[in-house]
C-alpha positions in Angstrom: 5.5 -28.1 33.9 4.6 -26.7 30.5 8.0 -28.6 29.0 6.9 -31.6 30.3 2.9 -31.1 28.9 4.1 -30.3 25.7 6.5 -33.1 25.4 3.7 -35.8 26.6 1.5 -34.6 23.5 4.4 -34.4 21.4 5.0 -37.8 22.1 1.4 -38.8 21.7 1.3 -37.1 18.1 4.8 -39.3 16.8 2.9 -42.1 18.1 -0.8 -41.7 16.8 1.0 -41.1 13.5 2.9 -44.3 14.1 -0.2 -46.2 14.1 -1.5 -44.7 11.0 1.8 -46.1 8.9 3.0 -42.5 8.2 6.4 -43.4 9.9 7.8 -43.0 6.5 7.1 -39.4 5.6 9.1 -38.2 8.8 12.1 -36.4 8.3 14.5 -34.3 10.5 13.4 -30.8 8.9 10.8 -31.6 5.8 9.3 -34.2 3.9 11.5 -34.9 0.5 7.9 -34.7 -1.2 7.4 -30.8 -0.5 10.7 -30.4 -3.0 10.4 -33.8 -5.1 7.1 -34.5 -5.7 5.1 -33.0 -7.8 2.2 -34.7 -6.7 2.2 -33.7 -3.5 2.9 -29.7 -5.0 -0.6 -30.7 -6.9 -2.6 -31.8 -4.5 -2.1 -28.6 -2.5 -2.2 -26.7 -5.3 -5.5 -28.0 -5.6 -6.2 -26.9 -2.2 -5.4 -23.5 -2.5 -6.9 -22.7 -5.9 -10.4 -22.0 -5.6 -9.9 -19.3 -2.2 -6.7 -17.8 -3.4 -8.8 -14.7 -5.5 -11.2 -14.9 -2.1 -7.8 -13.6 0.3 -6.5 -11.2 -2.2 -3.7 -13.6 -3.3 -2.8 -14.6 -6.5 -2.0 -18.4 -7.8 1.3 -17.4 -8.9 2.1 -16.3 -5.5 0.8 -19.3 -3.2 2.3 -21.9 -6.3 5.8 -20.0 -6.5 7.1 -21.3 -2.3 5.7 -24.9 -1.6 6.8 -24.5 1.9 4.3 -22.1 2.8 1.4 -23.7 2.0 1.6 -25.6 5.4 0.7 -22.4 7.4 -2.4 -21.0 5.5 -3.7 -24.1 3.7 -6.2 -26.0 6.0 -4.1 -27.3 8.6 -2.5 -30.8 8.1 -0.8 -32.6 10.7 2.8 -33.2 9.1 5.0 -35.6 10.5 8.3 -33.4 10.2 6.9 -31.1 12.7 6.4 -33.1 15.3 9.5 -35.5 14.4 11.9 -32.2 14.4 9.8 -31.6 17.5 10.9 -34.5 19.8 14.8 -35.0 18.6 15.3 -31.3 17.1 18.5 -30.7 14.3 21.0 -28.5 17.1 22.7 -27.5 13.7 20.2 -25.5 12.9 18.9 -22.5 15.3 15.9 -20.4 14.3 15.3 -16.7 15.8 11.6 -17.2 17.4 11.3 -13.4 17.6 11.9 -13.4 13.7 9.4 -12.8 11.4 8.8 -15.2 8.5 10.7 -14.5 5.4 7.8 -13.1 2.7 10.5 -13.7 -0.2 11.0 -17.0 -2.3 12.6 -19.7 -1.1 15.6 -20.2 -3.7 16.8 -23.5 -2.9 15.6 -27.0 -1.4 18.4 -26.3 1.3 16.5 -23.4 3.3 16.5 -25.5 6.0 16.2 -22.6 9.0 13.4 -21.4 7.0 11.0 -24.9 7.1 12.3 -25.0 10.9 10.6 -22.2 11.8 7.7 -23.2 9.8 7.8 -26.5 11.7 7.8 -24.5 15.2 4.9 -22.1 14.3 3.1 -25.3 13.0 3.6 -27.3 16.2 2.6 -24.3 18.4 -0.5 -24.8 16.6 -0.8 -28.1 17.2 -0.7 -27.8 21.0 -2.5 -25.2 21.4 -5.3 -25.7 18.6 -5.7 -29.3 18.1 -9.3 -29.2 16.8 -8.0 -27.0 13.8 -6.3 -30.5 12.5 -7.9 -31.2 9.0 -6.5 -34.2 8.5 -3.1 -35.7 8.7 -0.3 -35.8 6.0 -0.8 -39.4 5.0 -4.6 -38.8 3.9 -3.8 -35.8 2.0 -1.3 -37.8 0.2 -4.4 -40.6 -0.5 -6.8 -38.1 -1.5 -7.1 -38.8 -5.2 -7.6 -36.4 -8.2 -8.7 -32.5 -7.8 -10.3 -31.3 -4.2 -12.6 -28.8 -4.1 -12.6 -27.2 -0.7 -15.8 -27.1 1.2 -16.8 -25.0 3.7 -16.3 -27.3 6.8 -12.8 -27.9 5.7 -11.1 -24.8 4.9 -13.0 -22.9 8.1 -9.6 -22.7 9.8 -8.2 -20.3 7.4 -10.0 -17.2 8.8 -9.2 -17.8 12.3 -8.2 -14.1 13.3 -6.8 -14.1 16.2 -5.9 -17.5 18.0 -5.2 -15.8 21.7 -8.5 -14.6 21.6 -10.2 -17.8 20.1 -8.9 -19.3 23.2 -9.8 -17.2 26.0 -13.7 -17.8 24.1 -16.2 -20.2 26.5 -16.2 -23.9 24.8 -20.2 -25.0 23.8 -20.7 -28.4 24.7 -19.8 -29.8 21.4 -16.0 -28.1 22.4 -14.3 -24.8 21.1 -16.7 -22.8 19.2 -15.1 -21.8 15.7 -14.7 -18.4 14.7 -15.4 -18.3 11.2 -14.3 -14.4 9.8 -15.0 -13.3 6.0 -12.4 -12.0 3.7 -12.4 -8.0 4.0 -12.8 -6.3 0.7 -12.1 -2.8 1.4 -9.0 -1.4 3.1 -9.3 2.3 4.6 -6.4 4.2 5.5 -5.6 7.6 6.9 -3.2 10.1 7.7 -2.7 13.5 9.1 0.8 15.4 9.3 0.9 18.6 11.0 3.6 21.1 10.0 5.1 24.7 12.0 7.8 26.5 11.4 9.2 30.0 13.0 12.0 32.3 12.6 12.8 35.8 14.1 15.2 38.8 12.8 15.3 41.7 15.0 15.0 45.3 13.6 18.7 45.7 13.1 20.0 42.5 11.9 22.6 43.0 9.5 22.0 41.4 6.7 17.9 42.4 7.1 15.2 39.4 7.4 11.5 39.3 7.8 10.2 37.6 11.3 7.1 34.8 10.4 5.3 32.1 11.6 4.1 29.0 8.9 1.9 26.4 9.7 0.5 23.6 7.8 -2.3 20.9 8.0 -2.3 17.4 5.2 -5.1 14.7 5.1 -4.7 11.8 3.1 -7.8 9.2 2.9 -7.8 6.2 1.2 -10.5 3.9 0.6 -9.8 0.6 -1.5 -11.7 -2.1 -2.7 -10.4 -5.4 -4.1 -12.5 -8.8 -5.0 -10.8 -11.5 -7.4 -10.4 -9.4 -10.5 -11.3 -6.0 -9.4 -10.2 -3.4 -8.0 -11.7 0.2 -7.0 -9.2 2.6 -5.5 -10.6 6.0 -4.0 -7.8 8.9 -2.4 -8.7 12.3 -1.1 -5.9 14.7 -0.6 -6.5 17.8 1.4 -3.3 20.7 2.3 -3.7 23.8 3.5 -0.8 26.1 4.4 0.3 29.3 5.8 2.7 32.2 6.6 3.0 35.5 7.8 4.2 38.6 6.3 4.3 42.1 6.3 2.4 44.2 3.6 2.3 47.8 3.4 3.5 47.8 7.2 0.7 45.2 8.5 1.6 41.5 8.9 -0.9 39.2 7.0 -0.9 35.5 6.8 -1.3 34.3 3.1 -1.4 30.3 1.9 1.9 29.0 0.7 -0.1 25.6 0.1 -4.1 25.0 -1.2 -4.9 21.8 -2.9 -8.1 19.5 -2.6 -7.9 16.8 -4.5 -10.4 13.4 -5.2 -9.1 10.6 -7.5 -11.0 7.3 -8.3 -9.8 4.4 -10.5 -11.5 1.4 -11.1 -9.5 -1.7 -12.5 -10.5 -5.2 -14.0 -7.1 -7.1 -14.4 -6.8 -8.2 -17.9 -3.8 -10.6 -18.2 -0.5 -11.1 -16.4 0.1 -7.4 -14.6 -2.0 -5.4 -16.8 -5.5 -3.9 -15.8 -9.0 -2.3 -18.1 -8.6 1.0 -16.1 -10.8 4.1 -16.0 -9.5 7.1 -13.9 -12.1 10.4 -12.6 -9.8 13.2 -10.5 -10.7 16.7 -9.8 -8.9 19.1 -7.8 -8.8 22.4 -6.4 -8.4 24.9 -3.7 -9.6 26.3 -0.3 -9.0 29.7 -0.2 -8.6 33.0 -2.1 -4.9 34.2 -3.1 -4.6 38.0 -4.0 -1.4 39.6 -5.7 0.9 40.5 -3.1 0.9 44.5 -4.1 -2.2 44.6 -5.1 -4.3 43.4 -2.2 -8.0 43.6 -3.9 -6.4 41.8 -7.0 -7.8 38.3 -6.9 -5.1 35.5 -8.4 -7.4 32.4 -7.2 -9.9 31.3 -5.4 -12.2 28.0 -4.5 -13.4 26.5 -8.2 -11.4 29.2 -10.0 -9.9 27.4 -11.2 -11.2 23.8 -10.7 -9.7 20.8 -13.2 -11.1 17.9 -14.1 -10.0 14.5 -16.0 -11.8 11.6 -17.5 -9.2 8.8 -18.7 -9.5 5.1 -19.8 -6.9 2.9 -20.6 -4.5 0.3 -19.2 -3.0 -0.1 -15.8 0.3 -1.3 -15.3 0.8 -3.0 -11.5 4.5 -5.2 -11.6 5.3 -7.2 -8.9 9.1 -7.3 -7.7 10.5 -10.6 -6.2 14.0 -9.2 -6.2 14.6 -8.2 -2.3 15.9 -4.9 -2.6 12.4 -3.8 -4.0 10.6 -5.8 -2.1 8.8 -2.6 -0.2 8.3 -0.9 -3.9 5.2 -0.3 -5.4 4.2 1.0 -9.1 1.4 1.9 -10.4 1.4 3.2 -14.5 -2.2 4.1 -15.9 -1.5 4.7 -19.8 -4.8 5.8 -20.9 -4.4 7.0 -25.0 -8.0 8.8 -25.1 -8.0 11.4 -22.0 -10.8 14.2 -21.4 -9.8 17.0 -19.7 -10.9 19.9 -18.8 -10.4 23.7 -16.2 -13.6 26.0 -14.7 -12.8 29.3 -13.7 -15.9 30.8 -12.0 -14.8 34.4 -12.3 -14.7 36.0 -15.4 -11.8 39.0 -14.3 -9.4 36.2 -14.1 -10.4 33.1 -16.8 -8.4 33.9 -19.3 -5.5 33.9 -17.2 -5.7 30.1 -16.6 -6.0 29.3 -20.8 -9.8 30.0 -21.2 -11.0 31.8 -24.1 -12.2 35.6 -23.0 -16.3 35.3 -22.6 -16.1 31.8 -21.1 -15.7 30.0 -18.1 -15.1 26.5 -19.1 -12.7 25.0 -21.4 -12.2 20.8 -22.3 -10.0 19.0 -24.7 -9.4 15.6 -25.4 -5.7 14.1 -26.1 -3.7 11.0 -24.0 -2.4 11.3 -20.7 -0.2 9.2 -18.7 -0.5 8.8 -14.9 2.5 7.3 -12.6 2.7 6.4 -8.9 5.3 5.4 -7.2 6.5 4.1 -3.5 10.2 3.1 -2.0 11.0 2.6 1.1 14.6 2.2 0.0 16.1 1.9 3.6 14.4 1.2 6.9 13.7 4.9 7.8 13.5 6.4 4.5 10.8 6.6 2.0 10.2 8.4 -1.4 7.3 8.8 -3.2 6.5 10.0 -6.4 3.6 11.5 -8.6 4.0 11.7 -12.0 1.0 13.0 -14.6 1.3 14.1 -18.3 -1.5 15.3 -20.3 -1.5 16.3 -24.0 -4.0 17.7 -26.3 -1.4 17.4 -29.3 -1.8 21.3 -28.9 -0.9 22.1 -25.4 1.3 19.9 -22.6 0.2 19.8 -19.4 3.1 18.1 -17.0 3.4 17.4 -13.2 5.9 15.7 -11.1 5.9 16.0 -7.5 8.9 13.8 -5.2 8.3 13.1 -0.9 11.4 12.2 0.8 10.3 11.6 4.1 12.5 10.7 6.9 11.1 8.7 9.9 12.7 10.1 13.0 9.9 8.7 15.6 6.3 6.4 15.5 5.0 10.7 15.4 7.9 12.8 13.8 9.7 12.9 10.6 11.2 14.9 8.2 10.0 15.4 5.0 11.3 17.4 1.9 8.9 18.2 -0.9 9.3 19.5 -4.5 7.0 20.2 -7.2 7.9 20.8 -10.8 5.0 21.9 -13.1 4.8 22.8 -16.8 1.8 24.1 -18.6 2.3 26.0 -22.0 -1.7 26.8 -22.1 -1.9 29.2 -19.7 -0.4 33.3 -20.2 3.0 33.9 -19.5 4.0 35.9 -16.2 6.3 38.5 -15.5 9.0 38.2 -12.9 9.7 41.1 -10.2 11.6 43.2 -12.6 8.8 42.7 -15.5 10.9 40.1 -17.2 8.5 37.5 -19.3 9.4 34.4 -17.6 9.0 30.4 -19.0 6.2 28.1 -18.4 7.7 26.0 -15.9 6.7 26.6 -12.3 8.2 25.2 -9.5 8.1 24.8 -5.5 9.7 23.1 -2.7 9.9 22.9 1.1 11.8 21.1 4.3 9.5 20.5 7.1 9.4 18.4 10.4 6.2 16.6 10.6 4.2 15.4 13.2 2.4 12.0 11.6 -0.7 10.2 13.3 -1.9 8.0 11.0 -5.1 4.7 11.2 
């Protein structure tokens, strides 16, 4: 019954279109016009100019695939669709569980692509009639540059069409949902981290029995509007472990950090942003030496770093397909203020600060990095990469994530983190050795993901 419905307004469409001399512009898959003509690439560019900063997509982007412009400009009714419709090409077969292709089109012969375009059109059609704009023919006749007004491009922020449907009609027919752009995006995630091992009193090669556990929040709030851009991040780890000191197990943190970074961005030209960074960071709780067990190491705000930088942001955009899921982010900023508080004295001039003092700032360049690959479907690596330097001291920091996506909940993840600061003191090893100024940890953990 539905077959027959949809091929009675099927056929209803070809004709209405008959009668409004657009016979012409139907083709088995797509009008030549969409490939040929670049007044018909104009006029819809035309269309799409003045919302493409209001959705968070760029001219270049919308300009760079003419076939796409049929599913998010307001909606014309093209006679392709409903041609391809009524006598469809059997040499060409779309998936209809597929998802649209999001990379360029690279030649005028992607035909399975405009099919599928032409079915999620046509769906439309029957199921949303009064979303119809206008039809192909008088966009063709519509002369010189069109500003969009309000009426006309209401169609674009339908959200959800199932439930649009399922809404009671007014008397003047289907009520419109009209839904505003959303400027800020939140995101969250939580992983949750256990690991235990057990040696008995007289295993051979010796072993010590513990438990480690670890909590990590990530928050992310970020806000985007035409040219600017405000990206906020809280990062919160806390980590433990058991062991035995002096004959009495203990638990002591094998990972501290609370970190807040804000950058605000105002694009400047091409892929380059005016950007100003503010991070801090820190920890939760108190370490003490691990023979010594009054002997404080560090504690909340001792120390606590801080770093004021401007510069430029560098955000590239990568058609080729095997980045397509990689994002970069590069904030050169040539003047950088930094600066460390220690608020006990016993142990400031252990972290670089002059004896006396608890506070200590210089100013040099720094260079800020962030990057994410999901380089095959169940892999992903991300990378942090900072460099500060007062032309006196170097301050360097690169942390890698390989995480491994075993479930929607579980993966595994290995992390390591390489650190180099030459303006701290120097420490001894276990068998009083003066060791370098790298430092450097790493971990293999299954985590339990929830994320919103």
């Amino acid at each position: 019954m539905k077959k027959r419905f949809a091929l009675i307004a099927l056929l209803f469409l070809s004709i209405t279109l008959s009668a409004q001399d657009i016979s012409d512009s139907i083709r088995p898959i797509l009008p030549d016009s969409v490939f040929m003509s670049e007044e018909f690439r104009a006029q819809l560019d035309t269309l799409s100019f003045d919302y493409t900063e209001d959705l968070d997509v760029t001219y270049d982007d919308i300009s760079d695939n003419p076939l796409y412009f049929r599913l998010f400009m307001p909606l014309v009714l093209y006679g392709s669709a409903v041609s391809d419709a009524i006598s469809p090409d059997i040499r060409v077969s779309a998936d209809n569980d597929s998802l649209l292709p999001i990379s360029p089109v690279e030649s005028s012969t992607d035909y399975t692509l405009a099919k599928m375009i032409d079915e999620a059109l046509v769906r439309i059609y029957l199921e949303h009639p009064e979303l119809v704009k206008m039809t192909e023919k008088e966009l063709m006749d519509v002369p010189g540059i069109v500003p969009i007004s309000e009426d006309l491009a209401r169609g674009i922020h339908i959200a959800d069409y199932g439930a649009m449907s399922r809404r009671p009609s007014s008397d003047n027919g289907i009520e419109m949902v009209r839904l505003k752009p959303r400027y800020w995006k939140t995101f969250g995630n939580f992983q949750g981290k256990y690991t235990q091992s057990h040696y008995s009193d007289n295993w051979y090669k010796g072993g010590e029995s513990n438990h480690s556990i670890m909590g990590q929040l990530n928050l992310e709030a970020n806000y985007a509007k035409k040219q600017t851009t405000f990206d906020n991040k809280l990062e919160l780890k806390l980590g433990y472990y058991t062991t035995e000191i002096n004959g009495e197990n203990t638990f002591r943190t094998n990972e501290d950090l609370i970190r807040v970074t804000s950058k605000f961005g105002m694009k400047a030209f091409d892929n380059w942003s005016y950007s100003a960074q503010v991070q801090g960071y820190t920890q939760f709780m108190p370490v003490y030496d691990t023979k010594v067990t009054t002997k404080l190491k560090s504690k909340f705000f001792a120390p606590a770093y801080g770093n004021v930088s401007v510069g430029m942001d560098y955000k590239p955009k990568f058609k080729n397909k095997k980045f397509k899921d990689l994002t970069l982010s590069v904030l050169m900023s040539p003047i950088s203020y930094n600066c460390r508080y220690v608020s006990v004295d016993s142990i400031a001039t252990t972290f670089g600060i002059d004896p006396g003092k608890n506070f200590k700032y210089t100013i040099g360049s720094r260079l800020d990095a962030n990057v994410k690959w999901k380089f095959m479907e169940d892999f992903t690596w991300t990378n942090k990469t900072q460099f500060y330097t007062s032309y006196e001291s170097t301050e360097f920091n690169l942390e890698n994530t390989i995480d491994y996506r075993l479930s929607k909940y579980l993966s595994l993840q290995f992390f390591c983190h390489w650190r180099f600061d030459d303006s701290v003191k120097r420490k001894k090893d276990k068998k009083g050795n003066i060791m370098g100024y790298g430092q450097f940890k790493e971990y293999l953990t299954l985590n339990f993901n929830y994320s919103w």
